[in-house]
N, C-alpha and C positions, 0 to 999 in steps of 0.2 A: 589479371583482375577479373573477379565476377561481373555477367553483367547486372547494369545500373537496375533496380529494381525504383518502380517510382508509384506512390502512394496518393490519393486525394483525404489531406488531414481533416477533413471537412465532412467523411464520412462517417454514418452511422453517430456516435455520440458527439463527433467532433469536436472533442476536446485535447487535454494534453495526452489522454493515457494514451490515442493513437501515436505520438512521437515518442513516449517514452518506451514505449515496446517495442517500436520498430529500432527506435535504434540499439537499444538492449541484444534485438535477437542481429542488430547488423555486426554488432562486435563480436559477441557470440559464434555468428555462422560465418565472419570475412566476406559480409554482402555487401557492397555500396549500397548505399537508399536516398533516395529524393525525397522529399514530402513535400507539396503542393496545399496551397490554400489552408494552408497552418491555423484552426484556430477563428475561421472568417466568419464564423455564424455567431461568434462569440460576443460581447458588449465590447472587449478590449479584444479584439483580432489580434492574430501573431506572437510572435515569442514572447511573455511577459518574465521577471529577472527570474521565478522559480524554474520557468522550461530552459530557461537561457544556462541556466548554470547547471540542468541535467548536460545540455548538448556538450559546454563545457568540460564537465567532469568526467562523461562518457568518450569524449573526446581523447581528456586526457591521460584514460587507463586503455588506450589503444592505438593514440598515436594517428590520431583520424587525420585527414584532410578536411576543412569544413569550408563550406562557401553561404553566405544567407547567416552565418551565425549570430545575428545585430535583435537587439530592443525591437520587438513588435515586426521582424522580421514573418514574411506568411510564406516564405519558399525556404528552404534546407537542402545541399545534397553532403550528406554525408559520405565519406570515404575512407573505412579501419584499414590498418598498415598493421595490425599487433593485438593483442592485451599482454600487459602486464602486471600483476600483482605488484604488492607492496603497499607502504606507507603515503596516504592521500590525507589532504587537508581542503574541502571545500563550505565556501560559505556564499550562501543564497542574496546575503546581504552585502557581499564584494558588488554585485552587480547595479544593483539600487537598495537604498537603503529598504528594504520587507521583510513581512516574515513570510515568507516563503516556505512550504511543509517541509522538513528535512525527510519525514516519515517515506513521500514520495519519490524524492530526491535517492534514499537509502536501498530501497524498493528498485528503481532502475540502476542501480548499480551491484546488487545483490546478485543477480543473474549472470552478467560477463565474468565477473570476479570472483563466484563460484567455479568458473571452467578454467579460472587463470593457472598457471604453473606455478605460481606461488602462492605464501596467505599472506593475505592482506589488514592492512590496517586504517579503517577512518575517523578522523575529524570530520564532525555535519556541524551547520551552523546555521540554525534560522527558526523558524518556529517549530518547535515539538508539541504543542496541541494547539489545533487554529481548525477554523472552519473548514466543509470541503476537503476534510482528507484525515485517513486515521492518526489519531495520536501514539504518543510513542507506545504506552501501556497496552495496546495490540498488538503492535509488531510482537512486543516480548512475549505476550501470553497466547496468543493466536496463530499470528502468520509464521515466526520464528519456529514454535513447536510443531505445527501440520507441516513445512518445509522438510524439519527433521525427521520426520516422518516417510521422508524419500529419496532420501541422502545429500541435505545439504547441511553442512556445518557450520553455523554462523552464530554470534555473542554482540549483546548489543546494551547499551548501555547508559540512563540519562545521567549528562552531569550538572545541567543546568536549563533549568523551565524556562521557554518561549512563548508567550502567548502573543494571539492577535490582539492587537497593532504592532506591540514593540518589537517580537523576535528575541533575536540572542538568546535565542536558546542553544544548546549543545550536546552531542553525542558521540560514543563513542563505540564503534565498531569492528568486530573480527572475523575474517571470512575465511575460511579454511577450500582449499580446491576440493573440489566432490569427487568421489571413486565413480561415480555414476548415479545417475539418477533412476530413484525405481515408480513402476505405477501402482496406483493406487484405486482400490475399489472401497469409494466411501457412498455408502447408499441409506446409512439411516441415521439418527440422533445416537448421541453416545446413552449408554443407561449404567449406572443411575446419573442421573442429572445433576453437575456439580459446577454451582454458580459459586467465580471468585470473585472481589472487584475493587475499585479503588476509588472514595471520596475525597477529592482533593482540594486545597485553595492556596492560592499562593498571594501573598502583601494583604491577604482580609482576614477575618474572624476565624478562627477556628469553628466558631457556632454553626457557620455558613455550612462549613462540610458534616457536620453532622447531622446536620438536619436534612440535607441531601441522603446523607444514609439510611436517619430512621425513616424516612420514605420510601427508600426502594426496597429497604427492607418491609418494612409493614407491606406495599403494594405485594411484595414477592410470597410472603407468608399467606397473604388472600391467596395467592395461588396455586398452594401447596409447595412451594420450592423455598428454602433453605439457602443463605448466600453468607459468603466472609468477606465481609467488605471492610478494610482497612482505611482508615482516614489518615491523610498525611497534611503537616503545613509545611507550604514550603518558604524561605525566604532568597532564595537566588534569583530567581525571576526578574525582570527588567521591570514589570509591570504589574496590574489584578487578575486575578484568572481564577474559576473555579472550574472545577472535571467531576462528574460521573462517570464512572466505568465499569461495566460490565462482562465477564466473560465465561467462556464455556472451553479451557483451553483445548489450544488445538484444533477448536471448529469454528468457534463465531464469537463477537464480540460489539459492545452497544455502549454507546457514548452521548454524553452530551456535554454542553460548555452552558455556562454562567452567563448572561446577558443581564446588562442593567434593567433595572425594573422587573426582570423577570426572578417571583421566587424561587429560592432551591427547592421548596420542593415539586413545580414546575419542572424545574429541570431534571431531579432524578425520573419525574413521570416519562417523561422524554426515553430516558435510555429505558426501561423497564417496558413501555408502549412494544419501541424495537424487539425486547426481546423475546416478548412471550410472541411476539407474530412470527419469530423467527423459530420458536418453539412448534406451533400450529400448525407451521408450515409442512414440518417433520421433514425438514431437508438437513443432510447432513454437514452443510459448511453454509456461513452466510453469504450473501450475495457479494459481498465484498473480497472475503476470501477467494472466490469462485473466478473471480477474473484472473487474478494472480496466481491462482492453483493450473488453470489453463495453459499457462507459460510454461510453466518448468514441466507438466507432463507433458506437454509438444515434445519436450527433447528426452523424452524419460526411454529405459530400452524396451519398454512391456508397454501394453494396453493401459487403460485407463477408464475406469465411470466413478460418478460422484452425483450426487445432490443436492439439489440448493433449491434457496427461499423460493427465487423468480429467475427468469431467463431477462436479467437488466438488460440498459441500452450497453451497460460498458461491456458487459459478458459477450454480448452479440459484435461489437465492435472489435475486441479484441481476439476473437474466434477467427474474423476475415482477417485480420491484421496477420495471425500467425498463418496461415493458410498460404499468404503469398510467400512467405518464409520455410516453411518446416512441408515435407511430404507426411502428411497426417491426413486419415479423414477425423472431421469432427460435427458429432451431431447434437443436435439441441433441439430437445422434448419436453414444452410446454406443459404444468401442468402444478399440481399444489402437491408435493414436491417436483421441480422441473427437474433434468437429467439431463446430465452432459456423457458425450461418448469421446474418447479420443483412442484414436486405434492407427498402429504404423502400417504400411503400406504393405501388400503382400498375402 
């Protein structure tokens, strides 16, 4: 057995993405990991059902040992025996009735399950657009395509809209084992500039999503940019929900949700706000991709640089996280657009 590597969760952004990476790269690399003070700076400390059913699920495609595995639990030591590929079924709301991000959930399992010996297949179950965490319309147009872009091979798929409060929502996922992971040198904006994106509302008006559209479209046309924004209604949903979305495939993507009393077209300004700062910046992935792209070039066989919006709190956290993990150096340079280095030892 590797030795026990042990973590304080309470560092740098201290929230859940330091458990869901660590233990991502512990299945991954056959590391035990601890994690300490899980969460403690948080309003609700410790494992809440969304981390609780990463630990689970990660758990379960590697046959881990888990000790701390409990509701609102602030210590964890993990311990993989395996991964295996194949057919998984998890749901965020087995644990307490939530919606729980599946988006994040999909994300920490995407990583082990690419190095698995087999392809795999997921059931997600819990919320697909909700606060605090990308909606599904990213993974597919964003994170899914830049991954593919390094060799990982995965299909993802919504079958049923979740939103906050309700959840139950569903997806459906394909992970194919990766030949290898290559790096990547992403240092400017794609040219020419091609905004896709998605006006949605689920159990309300179709008006609602439209009027979201002709906003972000008129804001985007003040700006010289051009966008195909698609309106969908949906009625699977549990619940009301509406969605802007915004993307740039491959490199960034900009979101917003529907809140009562707030108008749509409020809320297109929202995602639109995002995205032209994210355009200004002239970094070539958004801050959001940027923590996520850091993971999978940690194990890639080549060097690595990229750019992005800002050097976030999650970017910088996730940097040390892999660091105790992976023999990589990695540097991060400040700056409008900021630069990440990842380079293998030697």
């Amino acid at each position: 057995m590797s030795e026990l590597l042990t973590l304080d969760g309470s560092y740098g952004e201290g929230g859940g993405q330091i458990l869901r990476t660590a233990l991502a790269l512990s299945v991954v690399l056959g590391r035990p990991v601890k994690v300490t003070r899980i969460r403690t700076g948080r309003p609700k400390p410790g494992l809440q059902p969304q981390h609780l059913t990463v630990v689970r699920a990660l758990a379960a495609i590697s046959d881990a040992q888990v000790a701390g595995g409990t509701l609102n639990s602030t210590e964890l030591t993990f311990v993989p025996r395996g991964l295996r590929g194949g057919p998984y079924r998890f749901d965020v709301g087995a644990v307490k009735e939530s919606a729980g991000s599946v988006s994040l959930l999909f994300q920490a399992l995407l990583l082990p399950l690419a190095f698995a010996g087999a392809p795999s297949r997921l059931t997600l179950i819990g919320g697909t657009h909700v606060p605090w965490s990308p909606p599904v319309p990213y993974l597919t147009d964003v994170f899914l395509p830049a991954l593919a872009e390094i060799g990982v091979e995965a299909q993802l798929f919504l079958r049923r809209w979740g939103w906050y409060p309700a959840g139950g929502g569903e997806v459906e996922a394909t992970i194919l084992p990766t030949r290898g992971l290559r790096g990547a040198a992403l240092e400017g904006p794609t040219a020419p500039i091609q905004v896709t994106g998605l006006s949605a509302a689920s159990n309300l008006p179709r008006s609602i999503a439209e009027r979201q559209r002709r906003r972000a479209e008129e804001r985007l046309a003040a700006a010289r940019l051009t966008a195909e924004i698609a309106v969908e209604e949906d009625t699977t949903a549990r619940g009301p929900g509406t969605l802007l979305f915004l993307a740039i495939r491959g490199r960034a993507g900009f979101s917003a949700l529907g809140r009562r009393g707030v108008p749509a077209e409020r809320v297109a300004d929202d995602a639109v706000d995002a995205l032209l700062a994210y355009l200004s910046s002239r970094g070539a992935v958004d801050d959001r991709l940027a923590d996520q792209l850091l993971v999978f070039l940690a194990l890639a066989r080549a060097d690595s640089v990229f750019t992005c919006s800002t050097l976030s709190a999650h970017l910088r956290t996730v940097g040390e996280v892999v660091r105790q993990f992976v023999p990589v150096r990695i540097a991060l340079e400040g700056g409008s657009p900021a630069k990440v280095w990842i380079r293998r030892p030697g």
